[in-house]
C-alpha positions in Angstrom: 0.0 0.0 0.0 3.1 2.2 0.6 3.4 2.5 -3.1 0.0 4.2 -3.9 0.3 6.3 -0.8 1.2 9.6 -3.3 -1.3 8.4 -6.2 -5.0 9.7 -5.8 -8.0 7.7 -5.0 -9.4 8.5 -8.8 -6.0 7.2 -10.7 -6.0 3.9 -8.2 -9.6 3.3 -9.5 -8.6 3.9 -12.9 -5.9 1.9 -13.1 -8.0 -1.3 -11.7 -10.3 -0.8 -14.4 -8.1 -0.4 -17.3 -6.5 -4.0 -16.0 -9.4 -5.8 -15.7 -11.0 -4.7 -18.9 -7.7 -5.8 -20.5 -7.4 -8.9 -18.1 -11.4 -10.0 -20.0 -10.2 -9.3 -23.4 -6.8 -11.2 -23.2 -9.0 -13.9 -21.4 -11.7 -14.1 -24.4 -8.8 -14.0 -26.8 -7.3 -17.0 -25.1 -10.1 -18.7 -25.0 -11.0 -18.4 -29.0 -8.0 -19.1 -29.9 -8.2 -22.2 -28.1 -11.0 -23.2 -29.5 -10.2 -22.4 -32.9 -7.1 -24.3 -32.5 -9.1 -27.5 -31.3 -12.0 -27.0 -33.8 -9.4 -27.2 -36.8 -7.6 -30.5 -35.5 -10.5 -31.6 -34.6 -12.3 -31.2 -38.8 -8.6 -32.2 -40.2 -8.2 -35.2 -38.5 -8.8 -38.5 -40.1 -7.2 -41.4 -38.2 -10.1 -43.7 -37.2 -8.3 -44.7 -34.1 -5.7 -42.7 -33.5 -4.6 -40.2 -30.3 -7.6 -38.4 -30.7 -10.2 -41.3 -29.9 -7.3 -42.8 -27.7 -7.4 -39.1 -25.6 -11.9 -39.3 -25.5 -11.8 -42.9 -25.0 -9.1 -43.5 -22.4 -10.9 -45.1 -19.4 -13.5 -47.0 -22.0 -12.1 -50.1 -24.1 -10.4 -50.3 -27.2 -10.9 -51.2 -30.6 -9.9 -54.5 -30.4 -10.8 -55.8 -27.2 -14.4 -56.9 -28.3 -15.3 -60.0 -26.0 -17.4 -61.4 -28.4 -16.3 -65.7 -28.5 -19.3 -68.0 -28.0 -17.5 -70.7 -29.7 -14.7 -70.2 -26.8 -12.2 -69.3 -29.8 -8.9 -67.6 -28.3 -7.3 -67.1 -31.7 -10.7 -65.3 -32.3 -10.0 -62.5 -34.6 -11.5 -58.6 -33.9 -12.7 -58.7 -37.6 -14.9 -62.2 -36.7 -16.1 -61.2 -33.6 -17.2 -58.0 -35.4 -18.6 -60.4 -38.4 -20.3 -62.5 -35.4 -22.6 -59.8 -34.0 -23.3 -58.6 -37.5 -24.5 -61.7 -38.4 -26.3 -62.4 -34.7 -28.4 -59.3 -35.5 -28.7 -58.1 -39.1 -30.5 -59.8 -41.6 -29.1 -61.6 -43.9 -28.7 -59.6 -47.9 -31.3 -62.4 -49.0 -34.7 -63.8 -47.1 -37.0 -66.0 -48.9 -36.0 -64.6 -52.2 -36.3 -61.5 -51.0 -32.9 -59.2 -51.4 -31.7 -56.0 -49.5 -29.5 -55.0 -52.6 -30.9 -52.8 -54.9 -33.2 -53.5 -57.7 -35.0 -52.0 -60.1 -38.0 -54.5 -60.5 -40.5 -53.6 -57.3 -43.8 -53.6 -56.1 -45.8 -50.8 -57.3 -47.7 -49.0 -54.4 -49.7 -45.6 -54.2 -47.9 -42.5 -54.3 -47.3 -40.6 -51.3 -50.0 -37.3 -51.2 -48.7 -34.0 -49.2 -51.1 -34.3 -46.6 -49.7 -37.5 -45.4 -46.3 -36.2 -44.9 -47.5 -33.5 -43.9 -48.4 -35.3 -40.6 -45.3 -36.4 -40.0 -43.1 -33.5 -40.9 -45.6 -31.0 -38.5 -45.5 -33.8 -36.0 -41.9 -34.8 -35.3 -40.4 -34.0 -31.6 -38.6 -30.5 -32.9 -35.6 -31.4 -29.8 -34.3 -34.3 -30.9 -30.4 -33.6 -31.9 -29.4 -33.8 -35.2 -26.4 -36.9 -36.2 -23.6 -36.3 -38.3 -25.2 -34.2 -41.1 -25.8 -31.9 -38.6 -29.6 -31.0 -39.8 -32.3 -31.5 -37.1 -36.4 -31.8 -37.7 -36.8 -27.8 -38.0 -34.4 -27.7 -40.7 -36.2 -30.2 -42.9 -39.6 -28.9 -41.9 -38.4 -25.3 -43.6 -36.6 -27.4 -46.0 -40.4 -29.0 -46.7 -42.5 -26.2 -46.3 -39.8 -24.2 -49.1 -40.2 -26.9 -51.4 -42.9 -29.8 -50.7 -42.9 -31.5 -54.5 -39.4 -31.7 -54.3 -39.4 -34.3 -50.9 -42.4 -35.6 -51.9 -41.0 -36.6 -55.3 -38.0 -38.4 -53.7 -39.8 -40.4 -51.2 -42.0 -41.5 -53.8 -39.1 -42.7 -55.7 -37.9 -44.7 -52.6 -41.7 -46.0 -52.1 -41.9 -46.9 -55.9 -38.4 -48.8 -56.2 -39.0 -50.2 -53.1 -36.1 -49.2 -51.3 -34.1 -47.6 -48.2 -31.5 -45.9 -49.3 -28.3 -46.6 -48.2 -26.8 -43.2 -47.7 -29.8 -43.1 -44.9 -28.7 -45.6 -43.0 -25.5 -44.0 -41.5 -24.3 -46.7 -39.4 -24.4 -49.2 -36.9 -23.4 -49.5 -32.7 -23.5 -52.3 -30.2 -24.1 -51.9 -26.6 -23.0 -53.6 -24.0 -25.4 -54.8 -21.4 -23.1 -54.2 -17.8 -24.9 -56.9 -16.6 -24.6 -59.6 -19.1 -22.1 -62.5 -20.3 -19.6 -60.1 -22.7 -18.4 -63.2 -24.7 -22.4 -63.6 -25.6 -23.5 -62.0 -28.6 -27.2 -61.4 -26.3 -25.0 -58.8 -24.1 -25.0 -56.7 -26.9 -27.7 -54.3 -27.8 -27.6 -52.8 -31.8 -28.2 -49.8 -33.0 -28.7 -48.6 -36.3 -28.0 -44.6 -36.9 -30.2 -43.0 -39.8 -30.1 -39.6 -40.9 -32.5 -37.2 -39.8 -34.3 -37.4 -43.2 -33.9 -41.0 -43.0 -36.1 -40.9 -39.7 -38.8 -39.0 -41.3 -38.4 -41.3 -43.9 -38.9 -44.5 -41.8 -41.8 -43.1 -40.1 -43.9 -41.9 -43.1 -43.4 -45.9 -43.9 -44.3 -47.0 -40.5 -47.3 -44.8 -40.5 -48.4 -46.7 -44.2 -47.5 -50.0 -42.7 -49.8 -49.1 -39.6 -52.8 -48.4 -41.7 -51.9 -51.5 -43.9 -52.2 -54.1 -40.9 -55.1 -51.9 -39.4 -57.4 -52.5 -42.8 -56.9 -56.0 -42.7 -57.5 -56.7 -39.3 -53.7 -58.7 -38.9 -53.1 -57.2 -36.1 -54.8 -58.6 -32.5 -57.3 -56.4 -30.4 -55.3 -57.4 -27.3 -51.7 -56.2 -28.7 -50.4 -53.3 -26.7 -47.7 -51.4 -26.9 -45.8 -49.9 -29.8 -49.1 -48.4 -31.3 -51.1 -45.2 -30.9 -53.7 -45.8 -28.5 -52.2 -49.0 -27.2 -49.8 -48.3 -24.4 -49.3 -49.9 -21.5 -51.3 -48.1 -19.1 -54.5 -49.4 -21.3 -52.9 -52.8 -20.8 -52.9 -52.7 -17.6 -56.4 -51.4 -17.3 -57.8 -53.7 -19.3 -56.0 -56.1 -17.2 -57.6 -55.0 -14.1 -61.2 -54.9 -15.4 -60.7 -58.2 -16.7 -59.3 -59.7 -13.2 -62.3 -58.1 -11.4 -65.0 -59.2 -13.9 -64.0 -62.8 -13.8 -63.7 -62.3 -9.9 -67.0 -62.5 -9.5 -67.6 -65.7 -9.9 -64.6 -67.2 -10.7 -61.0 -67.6 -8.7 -58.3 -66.0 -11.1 -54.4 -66.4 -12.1 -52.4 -63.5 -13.4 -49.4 -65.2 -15.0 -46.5 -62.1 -16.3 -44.3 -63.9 -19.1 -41.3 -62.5 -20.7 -39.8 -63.8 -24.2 -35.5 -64.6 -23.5 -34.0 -62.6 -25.9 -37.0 -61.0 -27.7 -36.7 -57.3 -27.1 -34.2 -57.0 -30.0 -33.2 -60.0 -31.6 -35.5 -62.2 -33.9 -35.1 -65.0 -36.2 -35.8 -63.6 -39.6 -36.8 -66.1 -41.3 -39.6 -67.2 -38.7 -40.5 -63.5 -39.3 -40.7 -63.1 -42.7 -42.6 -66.7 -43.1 -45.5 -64.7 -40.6 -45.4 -62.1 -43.5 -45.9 -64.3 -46.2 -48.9 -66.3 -43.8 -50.5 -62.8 -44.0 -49.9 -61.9 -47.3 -48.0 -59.0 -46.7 -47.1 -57.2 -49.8 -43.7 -57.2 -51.6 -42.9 -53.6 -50.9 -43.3 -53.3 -47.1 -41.3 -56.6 -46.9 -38.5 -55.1 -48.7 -38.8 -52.0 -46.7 -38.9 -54.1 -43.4 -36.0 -56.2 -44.4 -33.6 -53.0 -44.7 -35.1 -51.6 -41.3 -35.4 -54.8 -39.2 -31.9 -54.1 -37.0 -31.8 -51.9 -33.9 -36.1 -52.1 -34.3 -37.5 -53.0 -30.5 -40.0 -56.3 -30.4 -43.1 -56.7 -28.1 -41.6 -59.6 -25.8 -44.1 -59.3 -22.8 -46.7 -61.5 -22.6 -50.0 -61.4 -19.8 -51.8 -64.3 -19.5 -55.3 -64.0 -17.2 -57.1 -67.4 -16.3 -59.9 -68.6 -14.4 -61.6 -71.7 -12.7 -64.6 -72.3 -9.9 -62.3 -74.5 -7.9 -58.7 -74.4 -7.8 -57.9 -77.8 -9.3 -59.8 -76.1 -12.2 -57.7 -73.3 -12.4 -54.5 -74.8 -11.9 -55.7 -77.0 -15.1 -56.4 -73.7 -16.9 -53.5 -72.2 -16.5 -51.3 -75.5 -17.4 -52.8 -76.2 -20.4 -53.0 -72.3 -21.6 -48.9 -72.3 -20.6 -48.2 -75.3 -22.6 -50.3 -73.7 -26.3 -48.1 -70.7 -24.9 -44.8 -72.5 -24.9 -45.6 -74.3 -28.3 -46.1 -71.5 -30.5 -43.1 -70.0 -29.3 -40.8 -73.4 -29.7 -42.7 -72.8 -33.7 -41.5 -69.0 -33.7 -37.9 -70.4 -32.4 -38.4 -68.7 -29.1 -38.2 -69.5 -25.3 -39.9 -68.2 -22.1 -37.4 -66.3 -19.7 -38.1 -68.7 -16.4 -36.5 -66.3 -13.7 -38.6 -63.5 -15.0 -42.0 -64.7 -15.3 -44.3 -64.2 -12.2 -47.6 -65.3 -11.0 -50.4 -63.8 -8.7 -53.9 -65.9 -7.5 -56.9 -63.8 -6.7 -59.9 -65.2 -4.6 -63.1 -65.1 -6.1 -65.8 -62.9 -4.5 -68.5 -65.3 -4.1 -67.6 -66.6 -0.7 -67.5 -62.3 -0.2 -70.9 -62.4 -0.5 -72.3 -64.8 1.5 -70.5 -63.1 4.2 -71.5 -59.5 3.1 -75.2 -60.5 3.2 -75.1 -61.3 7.1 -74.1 -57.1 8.0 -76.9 -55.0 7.8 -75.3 -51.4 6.3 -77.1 -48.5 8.3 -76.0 -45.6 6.5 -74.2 -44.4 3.1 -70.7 -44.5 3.4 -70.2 -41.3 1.3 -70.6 -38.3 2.9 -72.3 -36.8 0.1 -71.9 -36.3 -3.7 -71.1 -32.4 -4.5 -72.6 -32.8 -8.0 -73.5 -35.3 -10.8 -71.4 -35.0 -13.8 -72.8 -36.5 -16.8 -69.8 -38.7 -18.8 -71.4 -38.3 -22.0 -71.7 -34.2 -21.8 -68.1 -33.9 -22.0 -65.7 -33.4 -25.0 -63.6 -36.7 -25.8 -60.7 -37.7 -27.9 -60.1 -39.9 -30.9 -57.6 -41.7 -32.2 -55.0 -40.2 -34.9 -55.4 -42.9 -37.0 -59.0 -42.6 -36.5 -59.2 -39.2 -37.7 -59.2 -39.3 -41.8 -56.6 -37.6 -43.2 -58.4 -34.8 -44.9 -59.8 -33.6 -41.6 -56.2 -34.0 -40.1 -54.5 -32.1 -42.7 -56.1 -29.0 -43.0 -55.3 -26.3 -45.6 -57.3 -23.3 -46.0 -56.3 -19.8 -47.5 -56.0 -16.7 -45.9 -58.6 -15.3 -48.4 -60.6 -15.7 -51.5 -60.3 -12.7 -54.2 -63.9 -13.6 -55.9 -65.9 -13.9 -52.6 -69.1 -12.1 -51.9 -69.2 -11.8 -48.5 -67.6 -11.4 -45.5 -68.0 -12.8 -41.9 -66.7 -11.6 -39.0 -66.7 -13.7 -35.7 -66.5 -13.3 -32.2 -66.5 -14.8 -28.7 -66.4 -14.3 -25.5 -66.7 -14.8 -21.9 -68.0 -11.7 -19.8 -69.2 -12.2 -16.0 -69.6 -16.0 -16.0 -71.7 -15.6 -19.2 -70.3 -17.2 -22.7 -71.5 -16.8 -26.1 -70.6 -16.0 -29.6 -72.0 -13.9 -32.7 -71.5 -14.5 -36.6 -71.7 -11.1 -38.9 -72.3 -11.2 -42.3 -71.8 -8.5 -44.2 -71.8 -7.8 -48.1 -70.0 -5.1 -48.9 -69.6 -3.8 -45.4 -73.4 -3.5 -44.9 -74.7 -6.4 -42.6 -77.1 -9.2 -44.3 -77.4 -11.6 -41.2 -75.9 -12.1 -37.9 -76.1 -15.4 -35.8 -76.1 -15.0 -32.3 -75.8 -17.8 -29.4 -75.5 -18.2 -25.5 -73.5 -21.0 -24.1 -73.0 -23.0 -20.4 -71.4 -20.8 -18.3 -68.7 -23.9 -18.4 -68.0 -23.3 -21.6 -64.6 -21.6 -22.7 -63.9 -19.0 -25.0 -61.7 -21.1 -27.5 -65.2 -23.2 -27.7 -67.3 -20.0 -28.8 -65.1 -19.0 -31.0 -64.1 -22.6 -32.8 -68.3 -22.8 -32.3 -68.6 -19.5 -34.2 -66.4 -20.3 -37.2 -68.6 -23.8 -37.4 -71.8 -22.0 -37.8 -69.8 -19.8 -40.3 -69.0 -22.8 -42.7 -72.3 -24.1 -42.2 -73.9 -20.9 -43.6 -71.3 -20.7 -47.0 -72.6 -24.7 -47.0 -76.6 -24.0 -47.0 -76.1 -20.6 -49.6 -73.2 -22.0 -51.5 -71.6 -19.4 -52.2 -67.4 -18.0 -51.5 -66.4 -16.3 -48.0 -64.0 -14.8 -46.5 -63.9 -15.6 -42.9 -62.2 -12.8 -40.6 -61.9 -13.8 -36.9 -59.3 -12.2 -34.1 -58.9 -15.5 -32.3 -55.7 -16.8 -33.4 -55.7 -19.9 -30.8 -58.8 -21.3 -32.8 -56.8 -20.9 -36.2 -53.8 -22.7 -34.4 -56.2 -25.6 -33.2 -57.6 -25.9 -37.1 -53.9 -25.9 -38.5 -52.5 -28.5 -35.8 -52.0 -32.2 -37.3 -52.1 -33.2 -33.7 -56.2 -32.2 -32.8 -57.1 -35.3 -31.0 -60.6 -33.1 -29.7 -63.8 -34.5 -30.9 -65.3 -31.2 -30.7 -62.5 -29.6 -33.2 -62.9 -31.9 -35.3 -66.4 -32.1 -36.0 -65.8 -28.1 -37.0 -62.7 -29.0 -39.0 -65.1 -31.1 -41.3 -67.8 -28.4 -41.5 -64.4 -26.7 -43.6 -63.4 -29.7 -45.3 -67.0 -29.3 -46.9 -66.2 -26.0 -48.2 -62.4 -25.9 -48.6 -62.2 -23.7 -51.7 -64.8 -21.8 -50.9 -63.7 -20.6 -47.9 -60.8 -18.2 -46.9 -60.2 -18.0 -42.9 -57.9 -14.6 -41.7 -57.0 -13.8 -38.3 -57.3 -9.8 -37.7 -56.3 -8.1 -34.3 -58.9 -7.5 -31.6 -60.1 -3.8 -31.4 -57.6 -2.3 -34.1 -61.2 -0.2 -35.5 -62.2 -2.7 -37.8 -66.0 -2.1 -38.3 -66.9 -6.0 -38.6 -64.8 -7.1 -35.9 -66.4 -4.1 -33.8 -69.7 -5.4 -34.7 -69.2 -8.9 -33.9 -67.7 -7.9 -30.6 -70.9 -5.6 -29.5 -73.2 -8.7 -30.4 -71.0 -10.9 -28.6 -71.5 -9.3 -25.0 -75.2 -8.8 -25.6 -75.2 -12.5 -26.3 -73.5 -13.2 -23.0 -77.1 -12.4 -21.3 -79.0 -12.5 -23.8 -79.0 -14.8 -26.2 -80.4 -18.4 -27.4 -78.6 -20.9 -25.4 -77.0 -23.9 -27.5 -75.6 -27.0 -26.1 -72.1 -27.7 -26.6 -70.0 -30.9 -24.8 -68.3 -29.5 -21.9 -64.3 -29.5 -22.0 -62.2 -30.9 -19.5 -60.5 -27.3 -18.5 -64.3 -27.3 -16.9 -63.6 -31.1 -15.4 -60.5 -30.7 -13.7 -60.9 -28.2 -11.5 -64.1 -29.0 -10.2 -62.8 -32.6 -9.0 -59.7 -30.8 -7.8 -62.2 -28.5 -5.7 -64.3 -31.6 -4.6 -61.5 -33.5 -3.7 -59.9 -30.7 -1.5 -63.3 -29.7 0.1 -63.7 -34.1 1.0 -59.5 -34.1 2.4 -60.1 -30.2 4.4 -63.4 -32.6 6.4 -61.2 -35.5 7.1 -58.5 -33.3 7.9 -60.2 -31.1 10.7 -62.1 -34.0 12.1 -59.0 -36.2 12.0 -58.5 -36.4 16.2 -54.5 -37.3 17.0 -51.8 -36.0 18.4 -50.1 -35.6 15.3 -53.5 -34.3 13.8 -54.0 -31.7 16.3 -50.1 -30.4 15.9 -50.2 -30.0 12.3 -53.2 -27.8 12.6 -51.8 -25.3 14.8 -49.5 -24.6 12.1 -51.4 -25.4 9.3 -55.0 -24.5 10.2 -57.0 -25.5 6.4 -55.6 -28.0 3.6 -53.2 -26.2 1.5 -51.9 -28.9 -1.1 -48.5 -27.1 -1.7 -47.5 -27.0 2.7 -48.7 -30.7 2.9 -46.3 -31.9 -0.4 -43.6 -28.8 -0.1 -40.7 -30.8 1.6 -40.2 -33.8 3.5 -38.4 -32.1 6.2 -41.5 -29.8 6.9 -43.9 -32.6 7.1 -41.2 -34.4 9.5 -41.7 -31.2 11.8 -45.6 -30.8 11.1 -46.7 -34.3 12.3 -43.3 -35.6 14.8 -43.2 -38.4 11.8 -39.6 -38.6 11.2 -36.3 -39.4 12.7 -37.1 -38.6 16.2 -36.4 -41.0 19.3 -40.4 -40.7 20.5 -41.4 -41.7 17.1 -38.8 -44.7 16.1 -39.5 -45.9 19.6 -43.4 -46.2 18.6 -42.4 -48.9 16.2 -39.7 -50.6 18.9 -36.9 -49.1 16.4 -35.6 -47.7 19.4 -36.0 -48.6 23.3 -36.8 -45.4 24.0 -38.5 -42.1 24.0 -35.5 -40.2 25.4 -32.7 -38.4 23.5 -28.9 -39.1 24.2 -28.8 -36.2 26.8 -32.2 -37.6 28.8 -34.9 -35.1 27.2 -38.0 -36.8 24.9 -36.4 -36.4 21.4 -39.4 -34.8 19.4 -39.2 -32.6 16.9 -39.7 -29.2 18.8 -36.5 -30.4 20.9 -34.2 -30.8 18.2 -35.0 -27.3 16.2 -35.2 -25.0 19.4 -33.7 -26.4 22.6 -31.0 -29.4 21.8 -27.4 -27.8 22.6 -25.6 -30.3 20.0 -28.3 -28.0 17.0 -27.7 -24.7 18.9 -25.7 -23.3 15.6 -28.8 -24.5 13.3 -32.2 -23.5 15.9 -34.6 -21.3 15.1 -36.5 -18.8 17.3 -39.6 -20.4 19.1 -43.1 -19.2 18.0 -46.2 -18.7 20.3 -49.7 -20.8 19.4 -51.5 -17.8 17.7 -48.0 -17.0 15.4 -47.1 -20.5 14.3 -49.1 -20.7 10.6 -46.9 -16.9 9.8 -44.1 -18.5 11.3 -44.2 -21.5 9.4 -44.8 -19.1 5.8 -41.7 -17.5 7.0 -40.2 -20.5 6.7 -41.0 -21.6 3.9 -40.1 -18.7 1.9 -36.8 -18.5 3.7 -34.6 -21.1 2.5 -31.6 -19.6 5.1 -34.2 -21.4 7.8 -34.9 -24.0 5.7 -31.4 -25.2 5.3 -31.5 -24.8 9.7 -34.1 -27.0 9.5 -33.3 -29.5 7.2 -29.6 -29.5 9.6 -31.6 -29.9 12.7 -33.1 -32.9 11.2 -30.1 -34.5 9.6 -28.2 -34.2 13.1 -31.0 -36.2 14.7 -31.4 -39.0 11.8 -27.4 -39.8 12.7 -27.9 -39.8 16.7 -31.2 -42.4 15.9 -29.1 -44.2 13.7 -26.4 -44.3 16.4 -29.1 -45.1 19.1 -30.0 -47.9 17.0 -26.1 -49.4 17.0 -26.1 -49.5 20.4 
């Protein structure tokens, strides 16, 4: 400091600041030259396995240490062992005269139409990163929407020749299983890289295979899994209703089988003999011989049998087991023993009998808060249920020839809905349609509703509109490949009806427009007003209300619920308030004492006793504001009337949450030391 004693306060200040701004842009230099440095190794290097892949892959194994020997071969080249797995999982070039190389004889199938990949391009997950062409979905998208004959023109030259090309298919990676045999070729997992195009490629195909199996019924009811609408949470339902219907009257076996092996391996030629059973054309054959590697196979299986006695079931499920293991021993598969499971459920009869002897005094229900009719609400469909011209969309912004114009409106205005349809001709009105909703209705429903009643009218006089409306959501839900809404729909044909006849704008709300203006005035008169119409109710209006019902049923049990732990929890927490109750563990191990607390463990004979190491009754209150060993971590005391503000400070604090979450983690490790003694 002796050296800036003659230098003024001003030039010291200075002088720091000129060094660090220099310090940054020495340090930004640095590092970008750095980079650039590494970045041009990095694109002129060429070595497959040189110090490069050496450097990334130091700890991981090398080239040509693949384990792969189920002969037991030591003299085992890398170059067979390679060949081995290749051979283990990829088709063969040739399959029941079928060939993967190219040729130029195929079978002819329809051409691809815009619309259909159109539902894939518009549907693709947009964040899936890109492989080593670098271009993700949203770069073929704009690629698509610049230029759609152009893609649609080279997929239909794939579709026609009957072919995958192989610039597409960009290579191919094992996996290792860590928990598997390495010397077996079933510890390896493959993988087969395609280009991003490639992707959208392959699932335009799936999608046409899909709808191929789907017309000809090939495909069984009770196959989950791998198709829209069939996951595995409708398995499992259907499982469930299943048990409980044969329950009663019937005892029941639940019998979980797994396929060895199945999950990505197959025989091909078992395979492509089910194809030719089916009569599966030429060209998805072909397609699905190029494709078959790295693809994921059903290999679960859910058997469900029944019998009145239990010899009878056991019988049952024998003889179903055996049909079970014989068409697998036909399709060259075996049943993985260690990983199939069974479960026996009792029938309900003997229930019954017993159930008749209690006489039942009251309801148990406390009372139903309102009936909600199943069939009033809006449901979904299907994709594939959907026909492709209602999925796919594509109306103009306008018509030049039209006639007249319509201008729509909703809205929602003091609990009141409703919407209003203007025609005008030449700016002077001709008609207006006017309707009241249920107050449950939404606004996106008045004004979808509104453009409906809009293409019915251009329907009935047959003549060209222009269709001006300043909701741009209900434009969005019209142009959206993904619509699964009944409701939507059902107004998305209305347009299919008059697709050229129709132009459909969006136009911003109050900008002086003297339709729009119009629309709007009608609108809020409607809200009172108006002629009601009946619409299905959407879920938005669902939700909630069982979220509300449910609350209002767990706030009853919760203030008549009479404990000690009941009664404590209250003080702080005096009404149900979902995000206290489900915040943090640590808070609900200080709201109800259940936690690791020597009076709580010793409830359950964890512990011998009640008392803390020191001779006090361990609760929580004792640990977070009196014991000396949490003195650095305790927080102040509150009185009865101040505990629910005390506890908001707390949890909007995290300083005392971190003292709290200390408290509790000193006393976890003097129970677990209690219990070592």
């Amino acid at each position: 400091m002796a050296k800036f004693k003659d230098s003024s306060e001003a030039l010291i200040l200075e002088a720091g600041n000129s060094y660090r701004k220099t310090r940054t842009e020495y340090r930004r230099m640095l590092l970008k030259t750095k980079r650039d440095s590494w970045e041009s190794i990095c694109f002129s290097y060429s070595e497959n396995f040189g110090i490069l892949v050496k450097m990334f892959f130091k700890g991981g194994s090398k080239c040509n240490d693949i384990l792969v020997n189920p002969m037991g071969d030591s003299n085992l080249s890398a170059k067979l062992r390679v060949q081995l797995l290749m051979n283990h999982f990829f088709p063969p070039n040739t399959i029941n005269g079928l060939s993967s190389i190219y040729t130029p004889m195929g079978d002819p199938i329809d051409d691809l139409s815009i619309k259909e990949l159109e539902t894939v391009f518009y549907n693709v997950k947009k964040g899936k990163a890109p492989v080593l062409d670098q271009l993700d979905y949203r770069i073929w998208a704009a690629i698509y929407d610049f230029n759609k004959i152009f893609l649609t023109k080279i997929f239909n030259k794939c579709f026609y020749y009957n072919y995958f090309p192989k610039c597409l298919r960009q290579g191919k990676i094992f996996l290792r299983k860590a928990d598997k045999d390495p010397t077996s070729c079933n510890a390896y997992r493959p993988v087969r890289l395609l280009l991003t195009i490639g992707k959208i490629l392959e699932r335009i195909f799936q999608n046409r295979f899909n709808n191929y199996l789907n017309e000809r019924n090939i495909i069984h009811a009770n196959h989950y899994g791998f198709r829209e609408g069939k996951t595995c949470e409708k398995a499992l339902i259907n499982i469930v209703n299943k048990i409980r219907e044969i329950k009663e009257t019937d005892h029941c076996a639940l019998i979980s089988l797994d396929v060895k092996a199945a999950f990505d391996n197959m025989d091909w030629s078992v395979l492509f003999n089910i194809f030719e059973f089916y009569e599966i054309r030429t060209f998805y054959k072909k397609i699905y011989l190029l494709l078959l590697a790295g693809q994921a196979f059903a290999d679960d299986l859910a058997l469900v049998s029944a019998g009145r006695v239990r010899e009878e079931l056991e019988n049952n499920t024998n003889k179903e087991l055996d049909a079970i293991a014989n068409k697998l021993r036909e399709l060259k598969l075996d049943l993985s023993v260690d990983k199939c499971q069974g479960l026996a459920f009792i029938s309900n009869v003997h229930y019954r009998q017993r159930r008749g002897q209690i006489q039942i005094w009251s309801c148990r229900s406390r009372g139903l808060a309102g009936t909600i009719e199943l069939n009033k609400l809006d449901h979904y469909f299907l994709l594939s249920d959907i026909p492709l011209d209602v999925t796919v969309l594509n109306l103009p912004e306008r018509i030049d020839d039209n006639i007249f114009e319509v201008y729509t409106a909703g809205s929602k205005i003091a609990g009141g809905v409703g919407f209003s349809v203007c025609i005008l001709n030449k700016e002077i009105k001709q008609k207006t349609i006017c309707h009241k909703l249920e107050p449950n209705n939404t606004v996106l429903q008045a004004e979808v509703t509104a453009l409906g009643v809009a293409a019915d009218w251009e329907v009935e006089n047959n003549t060209k509109i222009n269709i001006f409306t300043d909701s741009k959501s209900s434009i969005d839900a019209f142009k959206s490949h993904g619509t699964k809404s009944n409701f939507v729909n059902s107004i998305r044909k209305k347009f299919c009806l008059a697709e050229r006849l129709v132009g459909l704008t969006w136009v911003k709300a109050h900008a002086g427009m003297p339709g729009n203006e119009l629309a709007d005035q009608f609108t809020k008169l409607t809200t009172t007003n108006g002629e009601l119409m009946n619409l299905s109710l959407p879920y938005s209006y669902l939700k909630p209300l069982l979220k509300r019902i449910l609350l209002e049923s767990w706030n009853d049990c919760y203030i008549q619920y009479q404990s000690a732990s009941g009664t404590r929890v209250r003080t702080y927490v005096p009404r149900v308030d979902e995000k206290v109750l489900i915040f943090n563990k640590y808070i609900l191990y200080f709201l109800t004492g259940h936690g690791p607390f020597p009076c709580y463990l010793s409830r359950f004979k964890i512990l011998s006793s009640s008392y803390c190491e020191c001779g006090v009754i361990g609760d929580p209150d004792y640990y977070v504001f009196e014991r000396l060993y949490t003195n650095e971590f305790h927080l102040r005391r509150p009185t009865e009337n101040a505990k629910p503000l005390w506890l908001e400070n707390i949890l909007s604090c995290k300083i005392n949450r971190d003292k709290l979450i200390s408290c509790f983690k000193i006393s976890k490790a003097i129970c677990d030391r209690l219990c070592s003694m």
